[in-house]
Backbone bond lengths (Angstrom), bond angles and torsions (degrees), N, CA, C in turn:
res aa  C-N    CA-C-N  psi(-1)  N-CA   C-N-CA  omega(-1)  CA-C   N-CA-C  phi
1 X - - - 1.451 - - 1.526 108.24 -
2 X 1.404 119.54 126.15 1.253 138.05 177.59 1.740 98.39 -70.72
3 X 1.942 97.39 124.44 1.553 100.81 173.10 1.455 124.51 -61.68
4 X 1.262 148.08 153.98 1.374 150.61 111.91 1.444 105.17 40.59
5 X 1.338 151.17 78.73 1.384 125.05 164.88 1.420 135.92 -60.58
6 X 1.449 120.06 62.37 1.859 109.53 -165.97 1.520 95.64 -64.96
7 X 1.157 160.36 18.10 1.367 136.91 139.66 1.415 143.98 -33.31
8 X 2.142 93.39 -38.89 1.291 93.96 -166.55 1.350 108.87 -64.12
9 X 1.499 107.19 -172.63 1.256 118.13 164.80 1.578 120.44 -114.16
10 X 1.739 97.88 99.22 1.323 101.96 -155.48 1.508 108.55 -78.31
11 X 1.035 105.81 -36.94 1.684 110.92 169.14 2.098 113.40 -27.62
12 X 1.379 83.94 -53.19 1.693 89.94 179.25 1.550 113.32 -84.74
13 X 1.163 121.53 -10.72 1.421 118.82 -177.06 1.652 127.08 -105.13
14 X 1.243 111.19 127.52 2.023 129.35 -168.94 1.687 82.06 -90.42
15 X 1.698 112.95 108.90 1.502 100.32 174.65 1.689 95.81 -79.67
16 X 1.309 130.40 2.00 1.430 121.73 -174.08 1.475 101.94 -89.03
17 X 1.604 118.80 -22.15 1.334 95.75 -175.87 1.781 96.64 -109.30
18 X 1.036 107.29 9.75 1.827 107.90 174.57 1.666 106.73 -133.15
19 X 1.457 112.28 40.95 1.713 103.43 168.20 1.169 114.61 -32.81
20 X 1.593 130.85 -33.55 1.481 124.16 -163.93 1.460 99.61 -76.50
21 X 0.999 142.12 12.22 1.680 138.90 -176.98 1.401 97.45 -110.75
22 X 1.302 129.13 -19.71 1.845 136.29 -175.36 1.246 90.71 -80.47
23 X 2.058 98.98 112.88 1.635 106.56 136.67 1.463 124.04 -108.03
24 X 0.997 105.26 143.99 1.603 115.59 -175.82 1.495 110.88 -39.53
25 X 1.537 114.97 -63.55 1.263 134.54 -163.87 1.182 121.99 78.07
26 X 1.455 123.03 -128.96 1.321 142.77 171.33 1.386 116.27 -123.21
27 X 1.364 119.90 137.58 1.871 109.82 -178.14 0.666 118.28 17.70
28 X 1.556 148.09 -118.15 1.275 156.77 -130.19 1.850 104.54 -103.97
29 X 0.583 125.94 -8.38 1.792 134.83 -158.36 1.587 109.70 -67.88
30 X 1.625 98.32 100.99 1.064 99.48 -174.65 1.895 127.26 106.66
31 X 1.631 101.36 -1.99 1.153 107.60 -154.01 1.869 96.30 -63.10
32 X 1.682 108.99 -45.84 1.200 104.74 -170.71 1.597 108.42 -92.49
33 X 0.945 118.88 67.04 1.946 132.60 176.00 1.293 124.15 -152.34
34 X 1.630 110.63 -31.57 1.452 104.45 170.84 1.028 116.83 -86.34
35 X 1.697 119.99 143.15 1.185 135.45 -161.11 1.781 100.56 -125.37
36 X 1.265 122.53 165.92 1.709 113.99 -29.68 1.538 107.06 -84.91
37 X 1.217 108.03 42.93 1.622 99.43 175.30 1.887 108.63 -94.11
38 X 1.480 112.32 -5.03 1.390 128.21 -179.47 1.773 94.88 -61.29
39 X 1.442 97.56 -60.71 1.601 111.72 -163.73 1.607 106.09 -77.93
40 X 1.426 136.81 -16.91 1.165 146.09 172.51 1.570 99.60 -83.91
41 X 1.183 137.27 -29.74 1.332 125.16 -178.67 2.020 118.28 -102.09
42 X 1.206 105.79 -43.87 1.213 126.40 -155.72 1.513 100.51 -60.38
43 X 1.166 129.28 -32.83 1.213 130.50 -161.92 2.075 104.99 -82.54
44 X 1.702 107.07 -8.89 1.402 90.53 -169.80 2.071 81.25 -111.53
45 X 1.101 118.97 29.25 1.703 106.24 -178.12 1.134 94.23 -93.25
46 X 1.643 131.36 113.38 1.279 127.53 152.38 1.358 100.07 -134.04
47 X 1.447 120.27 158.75 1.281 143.04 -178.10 1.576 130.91 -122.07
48 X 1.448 106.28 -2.10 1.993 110.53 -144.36 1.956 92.45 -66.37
49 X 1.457 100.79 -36.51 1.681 77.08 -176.80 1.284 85.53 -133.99
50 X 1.509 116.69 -156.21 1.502 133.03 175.61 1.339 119.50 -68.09
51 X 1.723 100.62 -48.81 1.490 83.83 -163.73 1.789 104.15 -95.25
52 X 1.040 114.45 15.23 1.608 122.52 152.85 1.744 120.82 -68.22
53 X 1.837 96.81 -42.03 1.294 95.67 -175.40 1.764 118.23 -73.22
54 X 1.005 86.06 -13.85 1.717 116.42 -166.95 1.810 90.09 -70.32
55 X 1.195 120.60 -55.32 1.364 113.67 -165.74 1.527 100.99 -84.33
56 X 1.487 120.51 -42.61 1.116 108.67 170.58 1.974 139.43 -46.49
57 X 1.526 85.12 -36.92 1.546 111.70 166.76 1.482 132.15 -64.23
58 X 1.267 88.04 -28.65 1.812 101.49 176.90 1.666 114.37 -112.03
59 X 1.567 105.99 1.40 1.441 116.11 172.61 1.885 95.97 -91.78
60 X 1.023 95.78 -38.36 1.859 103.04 179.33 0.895 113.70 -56.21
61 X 1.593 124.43 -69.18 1.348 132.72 157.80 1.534 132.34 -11.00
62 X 1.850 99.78 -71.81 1.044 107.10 164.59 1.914 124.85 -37.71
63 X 1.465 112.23 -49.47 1.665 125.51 168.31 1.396 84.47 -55.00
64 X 0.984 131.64 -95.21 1.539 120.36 -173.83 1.718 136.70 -7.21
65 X 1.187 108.35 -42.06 1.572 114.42 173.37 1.382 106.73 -106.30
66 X 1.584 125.67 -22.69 1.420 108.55 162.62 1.390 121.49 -62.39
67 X 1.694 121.99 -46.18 1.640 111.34 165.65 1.322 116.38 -78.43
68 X 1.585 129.98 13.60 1.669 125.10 128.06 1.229 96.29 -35.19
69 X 1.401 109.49 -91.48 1.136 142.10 -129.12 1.887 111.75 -62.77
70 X 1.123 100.62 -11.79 1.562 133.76 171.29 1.623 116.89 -81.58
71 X 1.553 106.05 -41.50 1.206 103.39 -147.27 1.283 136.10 101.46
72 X 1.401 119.55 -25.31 1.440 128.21 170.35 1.276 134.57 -67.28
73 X 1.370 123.66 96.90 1.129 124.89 -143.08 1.877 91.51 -94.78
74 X 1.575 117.12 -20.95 1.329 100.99 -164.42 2.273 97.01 -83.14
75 X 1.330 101.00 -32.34 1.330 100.06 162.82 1.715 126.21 -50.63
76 X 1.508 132.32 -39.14 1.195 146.76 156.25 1.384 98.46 -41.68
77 X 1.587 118.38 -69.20 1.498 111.12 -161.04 1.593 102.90 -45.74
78 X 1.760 104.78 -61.56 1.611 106.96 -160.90 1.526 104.38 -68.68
79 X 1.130 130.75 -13.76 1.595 108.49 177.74 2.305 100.59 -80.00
80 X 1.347 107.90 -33.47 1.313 112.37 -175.47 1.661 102.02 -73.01
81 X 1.844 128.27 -27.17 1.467 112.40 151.40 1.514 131.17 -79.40
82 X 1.221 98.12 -1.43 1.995 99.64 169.13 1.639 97.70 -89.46
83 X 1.135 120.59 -50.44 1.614 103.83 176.79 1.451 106.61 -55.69
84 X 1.219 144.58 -68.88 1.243 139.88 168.46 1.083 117.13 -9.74
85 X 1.398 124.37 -58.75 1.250 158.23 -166.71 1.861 98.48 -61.60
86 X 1.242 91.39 -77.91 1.831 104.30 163.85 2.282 126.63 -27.50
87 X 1.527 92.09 -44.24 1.169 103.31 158.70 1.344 119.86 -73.14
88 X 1.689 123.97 -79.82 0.902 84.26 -156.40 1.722 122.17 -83.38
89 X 1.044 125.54 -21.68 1.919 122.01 160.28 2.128 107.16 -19.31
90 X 1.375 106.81 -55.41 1.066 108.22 168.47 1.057 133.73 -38.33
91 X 1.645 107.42 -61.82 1.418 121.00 -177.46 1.715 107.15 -83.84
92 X 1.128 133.87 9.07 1.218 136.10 -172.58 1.770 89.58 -98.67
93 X 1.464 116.22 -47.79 1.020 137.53 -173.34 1.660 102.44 -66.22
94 X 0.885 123.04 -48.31 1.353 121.92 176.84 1.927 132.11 -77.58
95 X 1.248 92.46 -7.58 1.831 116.77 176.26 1.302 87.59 -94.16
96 X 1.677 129.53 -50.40 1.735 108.69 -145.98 1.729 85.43 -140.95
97 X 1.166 117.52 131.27 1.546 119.93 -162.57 1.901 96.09 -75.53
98 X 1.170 100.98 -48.26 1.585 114.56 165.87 1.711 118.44 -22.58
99 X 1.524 100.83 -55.88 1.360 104.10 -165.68 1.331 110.40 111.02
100 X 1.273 119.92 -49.44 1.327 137.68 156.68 1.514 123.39 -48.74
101 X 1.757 110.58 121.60 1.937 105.88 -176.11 1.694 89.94 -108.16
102 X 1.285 121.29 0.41 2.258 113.10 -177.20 1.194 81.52 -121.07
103 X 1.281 127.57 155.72 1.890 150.54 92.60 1.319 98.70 19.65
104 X 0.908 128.44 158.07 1.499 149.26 158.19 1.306 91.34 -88.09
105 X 1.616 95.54 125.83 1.956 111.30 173.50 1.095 111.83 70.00
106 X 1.633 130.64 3.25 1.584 114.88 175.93 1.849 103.58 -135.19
107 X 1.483 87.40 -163.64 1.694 84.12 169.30 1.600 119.57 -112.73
108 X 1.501 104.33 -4.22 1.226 127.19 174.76 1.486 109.98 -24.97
109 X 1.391 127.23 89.10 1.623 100.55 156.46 1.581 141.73 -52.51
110 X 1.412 116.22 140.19 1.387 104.11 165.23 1.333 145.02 -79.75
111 X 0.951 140.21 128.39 1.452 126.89 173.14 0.969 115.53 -25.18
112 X 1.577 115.87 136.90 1.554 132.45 -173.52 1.577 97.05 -88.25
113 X 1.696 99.76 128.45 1.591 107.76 162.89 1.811 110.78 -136.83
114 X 1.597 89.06 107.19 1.651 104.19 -172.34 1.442 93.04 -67.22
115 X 1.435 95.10 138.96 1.482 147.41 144.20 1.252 137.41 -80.61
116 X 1.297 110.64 54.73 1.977 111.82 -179.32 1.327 115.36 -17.86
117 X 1.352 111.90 -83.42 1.363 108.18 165.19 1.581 153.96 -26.30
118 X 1.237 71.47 -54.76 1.987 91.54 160.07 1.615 108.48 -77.35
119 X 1.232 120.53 0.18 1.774 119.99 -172.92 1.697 94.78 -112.48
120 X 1.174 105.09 -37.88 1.730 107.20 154.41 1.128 121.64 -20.44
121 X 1.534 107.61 -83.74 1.402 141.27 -166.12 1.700 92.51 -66.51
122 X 0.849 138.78 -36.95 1.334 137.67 -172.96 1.811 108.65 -72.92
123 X 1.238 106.47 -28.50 1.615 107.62 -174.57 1.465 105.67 -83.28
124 X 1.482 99.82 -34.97 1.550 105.59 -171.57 1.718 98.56 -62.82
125 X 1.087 133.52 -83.41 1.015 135.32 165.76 1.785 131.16 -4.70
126 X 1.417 93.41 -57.23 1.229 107.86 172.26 1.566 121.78 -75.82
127 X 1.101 126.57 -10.09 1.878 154.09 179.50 1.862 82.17 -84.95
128 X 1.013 118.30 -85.76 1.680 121.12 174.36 1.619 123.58 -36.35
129 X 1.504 113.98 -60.00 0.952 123.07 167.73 2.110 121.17 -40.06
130 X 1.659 93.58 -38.91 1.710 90.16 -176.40 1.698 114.37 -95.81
131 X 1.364 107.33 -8.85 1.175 90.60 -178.24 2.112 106.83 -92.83
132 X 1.344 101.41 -9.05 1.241 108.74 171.81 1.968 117.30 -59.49
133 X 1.598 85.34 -49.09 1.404 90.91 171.87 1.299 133.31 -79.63
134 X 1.552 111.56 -7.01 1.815 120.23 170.38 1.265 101.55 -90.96
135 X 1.042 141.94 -8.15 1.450 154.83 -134.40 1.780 84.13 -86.00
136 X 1.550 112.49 98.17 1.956 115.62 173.43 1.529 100.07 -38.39
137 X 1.304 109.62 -36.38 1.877 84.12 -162.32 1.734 110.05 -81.65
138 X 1.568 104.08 -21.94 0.952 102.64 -176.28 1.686 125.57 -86.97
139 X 1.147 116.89 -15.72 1.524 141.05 127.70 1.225 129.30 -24.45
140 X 1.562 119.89 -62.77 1.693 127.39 -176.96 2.260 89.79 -80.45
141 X 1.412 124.64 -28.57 1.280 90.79 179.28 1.312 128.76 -110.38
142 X 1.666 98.15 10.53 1.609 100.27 170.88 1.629 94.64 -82.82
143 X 1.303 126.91 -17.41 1.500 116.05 -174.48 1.553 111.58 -69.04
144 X 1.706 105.34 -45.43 1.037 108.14 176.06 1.554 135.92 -81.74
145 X 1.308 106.81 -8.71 1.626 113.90 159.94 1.775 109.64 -71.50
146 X 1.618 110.91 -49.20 1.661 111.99 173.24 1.499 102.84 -52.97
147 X 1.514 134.12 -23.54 1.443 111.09 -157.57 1.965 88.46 -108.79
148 X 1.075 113.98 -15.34 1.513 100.60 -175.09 1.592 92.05 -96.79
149 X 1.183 122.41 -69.41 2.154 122.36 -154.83 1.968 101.24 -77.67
150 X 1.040 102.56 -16.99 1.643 103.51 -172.09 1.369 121.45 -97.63
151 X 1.505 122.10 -34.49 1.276 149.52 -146.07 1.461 126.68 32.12
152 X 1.224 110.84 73.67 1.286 157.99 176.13 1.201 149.05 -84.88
153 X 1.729 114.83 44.18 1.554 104.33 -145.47 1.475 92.30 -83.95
154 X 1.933 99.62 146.26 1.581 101.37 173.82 1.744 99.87 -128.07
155 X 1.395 89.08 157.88 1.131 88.85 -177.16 1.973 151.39 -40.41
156 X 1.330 72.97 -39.19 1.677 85.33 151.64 1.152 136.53 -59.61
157 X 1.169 116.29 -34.78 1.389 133.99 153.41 1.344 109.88 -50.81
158 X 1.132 138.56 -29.05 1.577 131.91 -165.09 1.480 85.53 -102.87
159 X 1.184 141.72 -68.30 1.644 142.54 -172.85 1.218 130.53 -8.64
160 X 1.222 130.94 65.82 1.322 103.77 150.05 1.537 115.59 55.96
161 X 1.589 128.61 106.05 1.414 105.80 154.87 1.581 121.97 84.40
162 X 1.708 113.04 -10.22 1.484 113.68 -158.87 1.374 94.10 -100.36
């Protein structure tokens, strides 16, 4: 798997009209740089309680099966890394009231202080977040964007029938 490219120059780049410049990365990588699915998504990610995350989660979603429903597989990824995204901020939020898991200036962790609420908002998210990522269609075209723009062969790709 081809890393994260922070080189580009995302400012100048439509990943809708240059998918071939979208790498997947790792989790979250990249969530706040690709354009314009950054500015098409970002504005419905909120978390503060449940039933915020709840609308936010099913407003995401929704972006989620419309670039199904498109074909856009680099739109799928970034709505399936803002839910990601949604978890864990949440659940970071819900271990350490701060937001913060180090000390300032060290590596020291802090003591964990649960947040029901904020552990709420973290499930909701994360309930959204997994079915985005089991999601068959969204599966057969992250394989096939990694095996065509990344060079990436996955196994499915080798199978029998695929």
């Amino acid at each position: 798997m081809k890393e994260f490219d922070y080189s580009l120059n995302f400012k100048a780049i439509d990943f809708r009209q240059h998918p071939e410049l979208y790498r997947v990365g790792r989790g979250e990588q990249g969530v706040l740089l690709v354009e314009p699915y950054k500015s098409e998504i970002l504005p419905y990610w909120k978390f503060k309680t449940p039933d915020i995350a709840r609308q936010s989660a099913d407003q995401i979603y929704s972006l989620f099966l419309q670039y199904k429903a498109e074909g856009d597989f680099v739109g799928m990824d970034m709505a399936r890394k803002f839910l990601q995204m949604g978890y864990t901020r949440s659940r970071r939020y819900a271990n350490h009231k701060s937001g913060r898991k180090y000390a300032v200036g060290s590596k020291t962790v802090l003591p964990r202080e649960e947040d029901p609420i904020k552990a709420q908002s973290a499930k909701i998210f994360y309930e959204k977040w997994q079915l985005a990522k089991s999601d068959p269609e969204y599966v057969r075209l992250a394989a096939r964007h990694r095996e065509q723009y990344e060079g990436f062969e996955t196994v499915a790709a080798k199978s029998p029938g695929s």
